[in-house]
N, C-alpha and C positions, 0 to 999 in steps of 0.2 A: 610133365605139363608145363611147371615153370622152366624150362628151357628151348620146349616148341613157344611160349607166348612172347620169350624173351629174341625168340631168332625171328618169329615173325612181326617186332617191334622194329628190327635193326631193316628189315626190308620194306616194310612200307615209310621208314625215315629215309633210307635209298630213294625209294619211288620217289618220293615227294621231293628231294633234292635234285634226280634226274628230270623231275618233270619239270620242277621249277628255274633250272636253265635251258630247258629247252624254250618255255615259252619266251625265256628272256631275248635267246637267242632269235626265235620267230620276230620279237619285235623289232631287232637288231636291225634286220633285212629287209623290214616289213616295206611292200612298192608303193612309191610315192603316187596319187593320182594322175599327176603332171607336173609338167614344168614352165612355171609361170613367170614373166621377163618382162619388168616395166621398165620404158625410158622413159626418166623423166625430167625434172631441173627445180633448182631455186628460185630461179627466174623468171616459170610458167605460172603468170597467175590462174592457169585450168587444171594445175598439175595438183595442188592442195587435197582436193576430193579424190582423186585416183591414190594419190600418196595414204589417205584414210583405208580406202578400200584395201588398199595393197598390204595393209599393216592386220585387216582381218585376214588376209588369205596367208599370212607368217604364222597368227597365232593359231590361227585353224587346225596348221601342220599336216595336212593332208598331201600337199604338194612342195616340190621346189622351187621357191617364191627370191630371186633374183632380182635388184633393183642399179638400174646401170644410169648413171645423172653425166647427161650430156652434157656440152660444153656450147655449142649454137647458141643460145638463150643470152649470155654473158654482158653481148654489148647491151645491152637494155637497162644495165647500170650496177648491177648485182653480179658477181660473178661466183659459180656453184661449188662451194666450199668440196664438194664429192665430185663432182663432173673431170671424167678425162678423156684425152683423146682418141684413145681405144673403146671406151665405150660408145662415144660417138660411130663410129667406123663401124663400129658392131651394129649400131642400128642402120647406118647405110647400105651395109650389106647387106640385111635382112630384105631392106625396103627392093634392092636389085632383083633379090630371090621372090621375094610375094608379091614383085611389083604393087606395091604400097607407096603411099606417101610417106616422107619422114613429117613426123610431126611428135607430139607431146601433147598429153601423156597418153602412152602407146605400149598397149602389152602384146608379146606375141607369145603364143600356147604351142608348147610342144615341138618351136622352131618351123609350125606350120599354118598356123593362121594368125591372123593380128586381128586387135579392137580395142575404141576408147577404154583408156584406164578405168576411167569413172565405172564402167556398167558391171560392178560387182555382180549380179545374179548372172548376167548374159556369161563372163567368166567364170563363175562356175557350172554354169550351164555346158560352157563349149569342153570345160574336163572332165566333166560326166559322160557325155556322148563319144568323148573320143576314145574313155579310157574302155579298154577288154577290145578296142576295134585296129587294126591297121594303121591309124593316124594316132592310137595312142603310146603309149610306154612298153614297146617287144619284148624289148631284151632284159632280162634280171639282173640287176647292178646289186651283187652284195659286195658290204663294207664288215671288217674285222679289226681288231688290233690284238697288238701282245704288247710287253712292256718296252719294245725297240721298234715296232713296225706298225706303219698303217698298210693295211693288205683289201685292194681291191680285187673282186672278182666277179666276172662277166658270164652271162649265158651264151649259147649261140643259138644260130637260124639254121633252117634247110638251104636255105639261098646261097648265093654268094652276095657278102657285101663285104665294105667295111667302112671306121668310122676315128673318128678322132676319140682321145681318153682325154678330158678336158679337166683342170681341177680351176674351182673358181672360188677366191676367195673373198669375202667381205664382210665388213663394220656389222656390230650389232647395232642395238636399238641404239636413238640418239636424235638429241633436240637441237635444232639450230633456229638463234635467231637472225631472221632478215632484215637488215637495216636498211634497203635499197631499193629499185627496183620495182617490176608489177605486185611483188609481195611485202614489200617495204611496212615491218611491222610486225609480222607476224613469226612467232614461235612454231613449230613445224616437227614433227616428230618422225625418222627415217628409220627404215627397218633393213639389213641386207644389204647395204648400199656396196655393190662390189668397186674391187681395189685393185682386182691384180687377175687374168687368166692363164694358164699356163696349159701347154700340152704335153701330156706327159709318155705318151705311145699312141701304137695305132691298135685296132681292133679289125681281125678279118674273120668277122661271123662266125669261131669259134670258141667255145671258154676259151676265157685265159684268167690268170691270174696276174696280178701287178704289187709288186712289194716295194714300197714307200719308206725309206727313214721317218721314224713318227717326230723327232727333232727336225726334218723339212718343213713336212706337215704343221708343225707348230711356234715355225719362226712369224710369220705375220698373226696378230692378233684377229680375233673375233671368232667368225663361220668358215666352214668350208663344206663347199659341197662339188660331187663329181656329174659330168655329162658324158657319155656315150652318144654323139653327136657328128651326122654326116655332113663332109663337106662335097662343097659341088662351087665348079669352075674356079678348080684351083685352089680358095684358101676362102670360099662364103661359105659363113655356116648354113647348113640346113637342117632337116628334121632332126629332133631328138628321139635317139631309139630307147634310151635309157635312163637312170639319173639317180642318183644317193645322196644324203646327205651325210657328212663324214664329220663334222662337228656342227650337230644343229647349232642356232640361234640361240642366244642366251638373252630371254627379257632382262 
């Protein structure tokens, strides 16, 4: 008897260690709602409020919450300690693709619709609705690591498509004060502020896998997160079929 109670001690210590990385692993991969893209600036005295909102939908962590600080705003006397010229560009395109106006502050969801920063419920409203639907997140973007690699890997479609492998880096949390400017005064607190986007393959709608040096990976400080992201005429981003986060955001 004492060596059945003893064999069946050593298997549900098994079970329990088996289950207990699986669910870790579940949460690994676990899909983001959406993916949420504020342009904003230092310079916007409308952009303070959206900046607020933006920093509940980081802590939330439901989604991939992307903050890109344009450079437009600058002559007004203040110029945006984060703003560059690619992010700029990135909201121009956008605006070509949704025929939008460019303006501040400006989120666009899932690389398919835009709306003011500020309207926190309406944004979460619009990734609720999109997410399980066609406009929301298709494709499954799991992220891994081992002690040398970061390793993305993708789902596929019935379809044919394909899409860009996007790795986008950026600043964690961070306070700046504004001396200048329509903000001229105030302390301001930034979440995500991206630094740097890169392309790192393509995707044609079936798995794949992608192996990353985790030393690339972890040459720029902060976040990084990946997009599975189509482009259209040429080099404009369009919808996002995917997206992970590969080194959340660190409060």
């Amino acid at each position: 008897m004492a060596g059945h109670a003893f064999l069946l001690k050593v298997t549900l210590t098994l079970f329990a260690v088996i289950f207990s990385g699986a669910v870790q692993a579940q949460q690994r991969t676990q899909k983001p709602l959406g993916v949420v893209e504020l342009f904003t600036s230092q310079g916007c005295s409308s952009c303070p409020p959206a900046d607020h909102v933006f920093s509940s939908i980081v802590r939330n962590g439901n989604a991939v919450a992307l903050a890109y600080h344009v450079d437009y705003w600058d002559y007004l006397g203040w110029k945006d300690t984060l703003a560059t010229k690619e992010n700029t560009k990135r909201q121009r395109d956008y605006a070509q693709m949704l025929e939008s106006p460019v303006y501040t502050p400006q989120v666009v969801i899932n690389g398919r619709v835009h709306l003011p920063g500020w309207r926190g419920e309406e944004i979460e409203d619009a990734l609720k609705t999109m997410d399980g639907t066609p406009e929301g997140l298709t494709v499954d973007v799991n992220v891994s690591e081992t002690a040398d690699s970061v390793i993305i890997e993708t789902g596929d479609v019935p379809q044919r498509t394909k899409a860009h492998v996007v790795l986008v880096y950026f600043t964690t949390r961070q306070a700046v004060e504004i001396k200048r400017g329509e903000n001229d005064g105030k302390l301001v607190e930034y979440w995500n502020a991206v630094t740097d986007l890169q392309t790192i393959g393509m995707w044609h709608g079936k798995a794949t896998r992608f192996e990353l040096p985790r030393s690339e990976v972890e040459k720029q400080d902060g976040g990084c997160a990946v997009l599975l992201q189509s482009v259209e005429d040429g080099a404009k981003p369009g919808p996002v079929l995917g997206a992970a986060m590969i080194r959340p955001p660190q409060s």
